[in-house]
MILO-725444 format. One record per atom (N, C-alpha, C, CB): residue in one letter; z, x, y. Coordinates in steps of 0.05 Angstrom, whole numbers, plus 5000, padded with zeros to 4 digits. Glycine has a CB too. Layout:
AZXY/...
END
This chain:
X065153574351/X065653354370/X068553324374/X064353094359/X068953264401/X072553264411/X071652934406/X074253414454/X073452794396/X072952494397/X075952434414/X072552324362/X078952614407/X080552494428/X079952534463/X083252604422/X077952774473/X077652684496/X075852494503/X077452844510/X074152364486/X073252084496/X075451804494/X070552024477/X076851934481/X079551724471/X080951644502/X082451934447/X080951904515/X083151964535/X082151894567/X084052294532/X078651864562/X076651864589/X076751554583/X072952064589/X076251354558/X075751104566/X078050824559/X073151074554/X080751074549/X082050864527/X081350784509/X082650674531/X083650584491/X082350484461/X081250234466/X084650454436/X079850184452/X076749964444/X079549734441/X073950064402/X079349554461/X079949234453/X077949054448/X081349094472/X075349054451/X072848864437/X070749074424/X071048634463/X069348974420/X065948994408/X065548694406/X065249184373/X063248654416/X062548304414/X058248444410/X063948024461/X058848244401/X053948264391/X053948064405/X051648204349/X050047984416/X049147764439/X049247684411/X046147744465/X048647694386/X046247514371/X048147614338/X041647664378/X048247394325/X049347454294/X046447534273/X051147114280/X044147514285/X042547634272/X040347734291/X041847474251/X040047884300/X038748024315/X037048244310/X040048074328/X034448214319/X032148444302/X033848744321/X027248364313/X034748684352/X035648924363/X039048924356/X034748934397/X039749074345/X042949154348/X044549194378/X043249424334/X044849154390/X045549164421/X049349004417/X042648914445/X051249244418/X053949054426/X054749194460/X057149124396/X057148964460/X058949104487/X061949164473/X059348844519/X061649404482/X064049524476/X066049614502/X063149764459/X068749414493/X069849344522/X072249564519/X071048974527/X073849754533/X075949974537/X077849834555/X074750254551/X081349954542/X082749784558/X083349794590/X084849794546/X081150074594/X081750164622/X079649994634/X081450504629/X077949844635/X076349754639/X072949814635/X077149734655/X073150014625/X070250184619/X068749924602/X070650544596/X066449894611/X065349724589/X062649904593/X065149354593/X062450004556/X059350114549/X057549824533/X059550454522/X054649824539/X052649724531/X050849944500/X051049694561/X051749884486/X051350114463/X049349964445/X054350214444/X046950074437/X044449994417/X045550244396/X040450024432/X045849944372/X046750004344/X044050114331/X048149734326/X041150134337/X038950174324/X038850474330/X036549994331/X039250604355/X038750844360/X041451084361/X037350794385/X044250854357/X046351014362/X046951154390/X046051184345/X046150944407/X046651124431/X048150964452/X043751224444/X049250974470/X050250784500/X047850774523/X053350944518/X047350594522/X045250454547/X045650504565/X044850214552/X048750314577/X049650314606/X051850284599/X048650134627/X053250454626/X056950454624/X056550354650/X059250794621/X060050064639/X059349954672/X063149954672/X056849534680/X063550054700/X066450054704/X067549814723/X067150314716/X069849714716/X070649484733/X073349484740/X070049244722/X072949414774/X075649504784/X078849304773/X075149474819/X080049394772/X082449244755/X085449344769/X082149364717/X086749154766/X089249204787/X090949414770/X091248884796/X093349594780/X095349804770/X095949554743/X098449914797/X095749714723/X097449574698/X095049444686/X100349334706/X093449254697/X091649074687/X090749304662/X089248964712/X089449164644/X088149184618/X086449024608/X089649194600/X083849084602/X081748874583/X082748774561/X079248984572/X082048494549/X083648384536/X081748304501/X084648124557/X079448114520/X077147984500/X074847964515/X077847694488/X072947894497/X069147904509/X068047774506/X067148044504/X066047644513/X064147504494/X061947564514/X064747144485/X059447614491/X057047744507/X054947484494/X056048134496/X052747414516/X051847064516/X049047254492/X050346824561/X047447074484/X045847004458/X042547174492/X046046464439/X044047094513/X040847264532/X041447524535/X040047144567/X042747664531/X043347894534/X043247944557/X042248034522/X044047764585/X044447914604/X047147814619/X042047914618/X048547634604/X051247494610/X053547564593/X051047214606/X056147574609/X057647664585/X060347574597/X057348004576/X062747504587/X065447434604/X067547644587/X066547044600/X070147734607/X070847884590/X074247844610/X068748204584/X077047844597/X079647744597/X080247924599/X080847604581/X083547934615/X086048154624/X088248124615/X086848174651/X090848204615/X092648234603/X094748074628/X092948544593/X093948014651/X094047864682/X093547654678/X092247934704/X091147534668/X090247294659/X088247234677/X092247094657/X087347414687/X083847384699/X081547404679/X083047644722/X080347234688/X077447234668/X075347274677/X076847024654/X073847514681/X070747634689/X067947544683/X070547864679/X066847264700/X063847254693/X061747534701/X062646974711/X060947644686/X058747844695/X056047754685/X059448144685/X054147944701/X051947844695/X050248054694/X051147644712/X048048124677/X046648484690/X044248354698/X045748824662/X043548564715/X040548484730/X038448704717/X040648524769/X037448644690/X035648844677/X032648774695/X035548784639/X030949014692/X028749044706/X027649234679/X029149164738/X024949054667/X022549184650/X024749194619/X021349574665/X025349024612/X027848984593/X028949284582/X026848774565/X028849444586/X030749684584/X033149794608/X028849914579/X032249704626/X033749884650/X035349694666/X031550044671/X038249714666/X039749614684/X039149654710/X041849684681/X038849454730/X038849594760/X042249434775/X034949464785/X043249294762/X045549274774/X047649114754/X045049144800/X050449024764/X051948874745/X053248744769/X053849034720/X053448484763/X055048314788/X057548174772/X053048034805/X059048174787/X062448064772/X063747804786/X065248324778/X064447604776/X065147394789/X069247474778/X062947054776/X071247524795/X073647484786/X074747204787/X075347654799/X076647044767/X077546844769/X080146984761/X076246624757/X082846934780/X085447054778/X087946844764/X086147134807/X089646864757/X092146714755/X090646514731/X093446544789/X089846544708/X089046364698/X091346254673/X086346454690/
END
């Protein structure tokens, strides 16, 4: 396994946040400073969904917090914008979309 070219495709890890502090499913978001955010299940060891988000020259992900429903999550810039997202799961495994609310100059 090359682990520095995954280093180099998503940047280094500024969060991991869990929906739930005790949770029968392991499910975190793991946020990249380029903006890559993967959806990764800790039970199977695998990434769910990679969701990318557009971010201005320079901008960087900052912090996360992923909500207790597992389909809400907010996540901070180095700009000082702060990202409501939301996923639109269909048959609770399958993403069919991710919607982003930007709030700028915060």
């Amino acid at each position: 396994m090359n682990f520095q070219s995954s280093f180099e495709d998503n940047g280094p890890v500024v969060f991991v946040i869990s929906n739930k502090t005790a949770s029968k499913r392991l499910v975190r978001v793991v946020g990249f400073a380029n903006g890559v955010i993967k959806r990764v299940s800790f039970d199977s060891l695998s990434v769910q969904h990679v969701l990318k988000v557009d971010m201005m020259t320079g901008e960087q992900l900052t912090c996360g917090y992923y909500c207790e429903n597992e389909l809400n999550f907010v996540f901070g810039t180095n700009y000082g914008s702060v990202f409501f997202a939301n996923l639109s799961i269909k048959n609770r495994t399958r993403i069919e979309y991710a919607t982003y609310c930007r709030i700028t100059n915060l």
